[in-house]
C-alpha positions in Angstrom: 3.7 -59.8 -0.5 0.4 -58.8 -1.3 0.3 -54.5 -2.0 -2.5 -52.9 0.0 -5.1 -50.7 -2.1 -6.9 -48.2 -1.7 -8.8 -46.5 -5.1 -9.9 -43.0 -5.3 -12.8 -42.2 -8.0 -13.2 -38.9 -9.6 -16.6 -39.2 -11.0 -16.0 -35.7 -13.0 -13.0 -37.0 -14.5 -14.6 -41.0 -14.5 -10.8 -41.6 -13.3 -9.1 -44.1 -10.8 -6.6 -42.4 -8.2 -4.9 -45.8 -6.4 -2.5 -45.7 -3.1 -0.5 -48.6 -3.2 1.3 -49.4 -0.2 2.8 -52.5 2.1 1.7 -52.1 5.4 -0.1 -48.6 7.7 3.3 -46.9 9.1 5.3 -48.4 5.5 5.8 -46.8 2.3 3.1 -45.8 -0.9 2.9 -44.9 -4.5 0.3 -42.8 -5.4 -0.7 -43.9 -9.2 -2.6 -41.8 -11.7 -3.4 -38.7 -9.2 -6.4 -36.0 -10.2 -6.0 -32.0 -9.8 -9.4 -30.9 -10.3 -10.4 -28.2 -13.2 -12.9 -26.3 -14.5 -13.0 -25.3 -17.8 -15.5 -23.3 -18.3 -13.9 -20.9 -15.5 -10.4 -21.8 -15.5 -10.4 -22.5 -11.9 -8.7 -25.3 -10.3 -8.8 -27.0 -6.8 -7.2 -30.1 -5.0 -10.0 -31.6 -3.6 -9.4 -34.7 -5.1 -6.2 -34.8 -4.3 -6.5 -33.7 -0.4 -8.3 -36.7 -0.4 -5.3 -39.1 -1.1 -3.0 -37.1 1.3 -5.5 -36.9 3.5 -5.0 -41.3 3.6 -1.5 -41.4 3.3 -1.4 -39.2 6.3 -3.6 -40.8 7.8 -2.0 -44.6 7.8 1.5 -43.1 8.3 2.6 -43.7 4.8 6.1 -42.7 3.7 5.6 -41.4 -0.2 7.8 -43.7 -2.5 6.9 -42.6 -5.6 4.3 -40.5 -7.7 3.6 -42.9 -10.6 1.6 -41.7 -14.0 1.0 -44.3 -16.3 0.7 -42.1 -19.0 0.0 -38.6 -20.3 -3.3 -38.0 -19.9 -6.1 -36.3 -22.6 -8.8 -36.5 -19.9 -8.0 -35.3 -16.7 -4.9 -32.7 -15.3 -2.3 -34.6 -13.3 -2.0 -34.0 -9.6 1.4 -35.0 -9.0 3.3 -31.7 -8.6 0.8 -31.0 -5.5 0.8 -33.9 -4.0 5.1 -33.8 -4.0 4.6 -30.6 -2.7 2.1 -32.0 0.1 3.4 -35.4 0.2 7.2 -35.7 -1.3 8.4 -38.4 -3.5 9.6 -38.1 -7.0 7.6 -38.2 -10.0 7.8 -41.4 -12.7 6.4 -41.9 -15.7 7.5 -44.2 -18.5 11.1 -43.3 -20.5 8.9 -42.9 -23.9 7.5 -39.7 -22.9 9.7 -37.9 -24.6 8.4 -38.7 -27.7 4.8 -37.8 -26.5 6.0 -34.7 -25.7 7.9 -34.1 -29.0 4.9 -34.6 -30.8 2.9 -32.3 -29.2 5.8 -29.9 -29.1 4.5 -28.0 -32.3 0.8 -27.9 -30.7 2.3 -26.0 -28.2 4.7 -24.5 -29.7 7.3 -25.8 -26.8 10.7 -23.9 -26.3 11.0 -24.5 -22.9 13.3 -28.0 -23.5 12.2 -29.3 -20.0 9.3 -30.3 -21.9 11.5 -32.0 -24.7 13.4 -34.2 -22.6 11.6 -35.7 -19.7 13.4 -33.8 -17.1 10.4 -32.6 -15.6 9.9 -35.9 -14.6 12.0 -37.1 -11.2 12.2 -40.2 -12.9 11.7 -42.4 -16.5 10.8 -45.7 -16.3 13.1 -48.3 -19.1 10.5 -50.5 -20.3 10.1 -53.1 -17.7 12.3 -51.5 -15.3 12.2 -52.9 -11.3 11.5 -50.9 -8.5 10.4 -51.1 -4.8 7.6 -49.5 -3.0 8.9 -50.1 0.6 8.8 -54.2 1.1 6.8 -54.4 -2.1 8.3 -55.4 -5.8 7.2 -53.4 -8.7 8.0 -53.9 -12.5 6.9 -51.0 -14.9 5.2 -52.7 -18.1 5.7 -50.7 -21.3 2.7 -51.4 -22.8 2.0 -48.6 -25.9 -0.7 -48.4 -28.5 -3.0 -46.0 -26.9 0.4 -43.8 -26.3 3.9 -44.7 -27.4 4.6 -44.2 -23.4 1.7 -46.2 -21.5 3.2 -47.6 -18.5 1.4 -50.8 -16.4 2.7 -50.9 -13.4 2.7 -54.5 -11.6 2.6 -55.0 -7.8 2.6 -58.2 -6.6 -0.5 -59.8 -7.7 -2.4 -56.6 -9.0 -1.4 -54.8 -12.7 -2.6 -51.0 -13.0 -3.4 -50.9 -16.7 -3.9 -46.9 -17.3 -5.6 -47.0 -20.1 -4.4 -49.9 -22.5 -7.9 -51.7 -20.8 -11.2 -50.9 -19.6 -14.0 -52.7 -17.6 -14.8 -56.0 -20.0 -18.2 -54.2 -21.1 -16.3 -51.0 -21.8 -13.2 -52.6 -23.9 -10.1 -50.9 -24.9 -9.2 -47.2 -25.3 -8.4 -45.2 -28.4 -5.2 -45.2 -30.3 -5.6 -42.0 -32.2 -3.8 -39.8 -30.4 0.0 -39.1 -31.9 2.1 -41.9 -31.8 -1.0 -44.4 -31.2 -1.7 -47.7 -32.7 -4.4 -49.9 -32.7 -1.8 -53.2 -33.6 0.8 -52.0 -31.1 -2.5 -51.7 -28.5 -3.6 -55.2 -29.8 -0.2 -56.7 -28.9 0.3 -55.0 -25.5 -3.2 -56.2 -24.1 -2.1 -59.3 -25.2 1.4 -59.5 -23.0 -1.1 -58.4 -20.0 -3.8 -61.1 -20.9 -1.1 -64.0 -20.8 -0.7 -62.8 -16.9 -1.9 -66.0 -14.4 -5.9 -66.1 -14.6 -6.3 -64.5 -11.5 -4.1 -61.4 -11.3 -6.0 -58.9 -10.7 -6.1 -55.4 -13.2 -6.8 -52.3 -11.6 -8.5 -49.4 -14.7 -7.3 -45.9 -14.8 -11.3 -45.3 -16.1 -14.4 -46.3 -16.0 -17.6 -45.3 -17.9 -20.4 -47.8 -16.9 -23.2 -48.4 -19.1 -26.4 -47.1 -17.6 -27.3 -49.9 -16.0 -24.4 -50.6 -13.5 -22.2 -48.3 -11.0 -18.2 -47.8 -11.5 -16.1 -50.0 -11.0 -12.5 -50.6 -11.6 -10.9 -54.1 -10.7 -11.6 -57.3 -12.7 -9.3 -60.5 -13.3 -7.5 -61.8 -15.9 -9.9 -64.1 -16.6 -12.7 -62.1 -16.3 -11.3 -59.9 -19.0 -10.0 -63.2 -21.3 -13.5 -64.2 -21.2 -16.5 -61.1 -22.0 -13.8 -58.1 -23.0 -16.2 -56.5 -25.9 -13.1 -55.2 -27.9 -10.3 -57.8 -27.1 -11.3 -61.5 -25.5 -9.8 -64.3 -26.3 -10.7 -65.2 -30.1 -10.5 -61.8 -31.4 -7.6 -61.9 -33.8 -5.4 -58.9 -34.5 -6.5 -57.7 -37.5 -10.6 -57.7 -36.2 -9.3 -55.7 -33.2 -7.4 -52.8 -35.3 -10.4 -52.9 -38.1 -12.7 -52.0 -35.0 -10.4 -49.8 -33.1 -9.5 -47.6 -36.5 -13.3 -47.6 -37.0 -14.3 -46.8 -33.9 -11.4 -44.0 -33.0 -12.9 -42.5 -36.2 -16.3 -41.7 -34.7 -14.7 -40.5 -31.4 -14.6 -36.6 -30.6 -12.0 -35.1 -28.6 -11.5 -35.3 -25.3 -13.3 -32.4 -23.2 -9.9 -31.4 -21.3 -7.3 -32.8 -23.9 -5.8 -29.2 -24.5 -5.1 -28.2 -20.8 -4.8 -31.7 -20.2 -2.0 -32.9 -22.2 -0.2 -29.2 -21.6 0.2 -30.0 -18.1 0.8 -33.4 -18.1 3.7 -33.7 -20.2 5.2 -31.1 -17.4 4.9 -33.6 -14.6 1.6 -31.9 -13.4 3.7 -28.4 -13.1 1.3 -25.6 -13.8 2.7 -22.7 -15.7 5.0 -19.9 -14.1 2.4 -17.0 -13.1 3.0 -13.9 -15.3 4.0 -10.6 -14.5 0.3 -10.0 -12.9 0.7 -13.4 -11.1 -1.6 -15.3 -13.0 -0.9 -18.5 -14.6 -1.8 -18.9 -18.0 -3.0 -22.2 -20.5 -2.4 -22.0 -24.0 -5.8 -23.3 -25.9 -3.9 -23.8 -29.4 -6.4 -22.9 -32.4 -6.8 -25.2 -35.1 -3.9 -27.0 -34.4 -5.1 -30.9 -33.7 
């Protein structure tokens, strides 16, 4: 059966939001969701996720799952809100434990929820089956740019999160904890050896000047004009690059609030005793 999608961009964030779903009236999976954030005044909003409930609700869609395919550096997660708004457990891949054991010290992490997954509804085993309604799903462990990065494959579509970009984009950086430019090299490659025209939906985008965003592209496509990764480009050119590249890279704007929240399951902290919720901005510490 061929999975319905519908792709949500957050030009802000330059990220992909994607409903998946079988059929108006059948069941979703909401992949990669956005809560919008300000950092220069702390405030955040849902208005890019009231956009996705707004669609579920509005093709009668029965919420499967809440799927992340990783934790994200760039953007804050909006799963918690939309199981709030929407229900359906939480997912992300089984390997973010040790995402959020490395990180642990950044944060300086007690709470043990954020040790051992269980803020997550759900860990994906690598290449664990599921369902979303009459649809089959497989969850690709695919690590390099994370030891947890999760593709999740839907009939004839892949969502990469971030092991790929657009072809004239490339790959993304592994050198964030537990990253690896070889482990990257050797995940792309398990998705590139997927039938020519399966079609690979980006978590990202940042277009060059001279096109608008865009977000799905074939196997082929990517096999063929990848700038980082096309067919030809052995292992070690592809982790020379990477390293040198990753090298040059600054931080991501939002990768402290980010990756705080993230590794929660999109849970915000608890408000304090004055019933504000507090971020910890960690000095010096990555």
């Amino acid at each position: 059966m061929t999975p319905q999608i519908q792709a949500f961009f957050d030009a802000a964030t330059s990220t992909v939001t994607y409903v998946v779903y079988d059929a108006d009236g059948g069941d979703c999976a909401v992949i990669d969701s956005v809560l919008d954030y300000d950092p220069k005044s702390g405030r955040t909003s849902t208005r890019s996720a009231d956009l996705v409930v707004d669609f579920v609700r509005a093709h009668g869609l029965r919420t499967a799952w809440l799927l992340e395919t990783h934790a994200h550096a760039d953007h804050l997660s909006g799963a918690s809100y939309l199981q709030q708004e929407l229900g359906g457990p939480i997912a992300i891949g089984a390997e973010i434990r040790t995402v959020q054991n490395a990180f642990s010290h950044v944060y300086n992490c007690k709470d043990g929820h954020n040790l051992d997954g269980s803020r997550f509804d759900h860990l994906f085993a690598a290449d664990e089956e599921f369902r979303i309604g009459a649809l089959q799903a497989r969850a690709l462990h695919v690590p390099g740019h994370t030891p947890a990065d999760i593709a999740y494959q839907v009939g004839d579509a892949v969502f990469v999160g971030d092991t790929m970009f657009m072809p004239d984009v490339g790959t993304a950086r592994c050198d964030f904890p537990g990253g690896s430019a070889s482990t990257l090299y050797k995940s792309v490659q398990r998705l590139l050896a997927l039938p020519p025209e399966t079609r690979l939906f980006m978590c990202h985008d940042y277009p060059p000047a001279q096109r608008e965003a865009r977000w799905e592209v074939t196997v082929a496509e990517q096999r063929a004009a990848n700038i980082h990764i096309r067919d030809g480009v052995g292992e070690r050119e592809f982790v020379d690059m990477r390293t040198a590249r990753d090298a040059t890279l600054q931080m991501p704007v939002l990768i402290l609030p980010a990756i705080q929240v993230n590794i929660s399951a999109g849970h915000l902290p608890e408000p304090e005793d004055n019933g504000v919720r507090y971020l910890k901005i960690p000095l010096n510490a990555i």
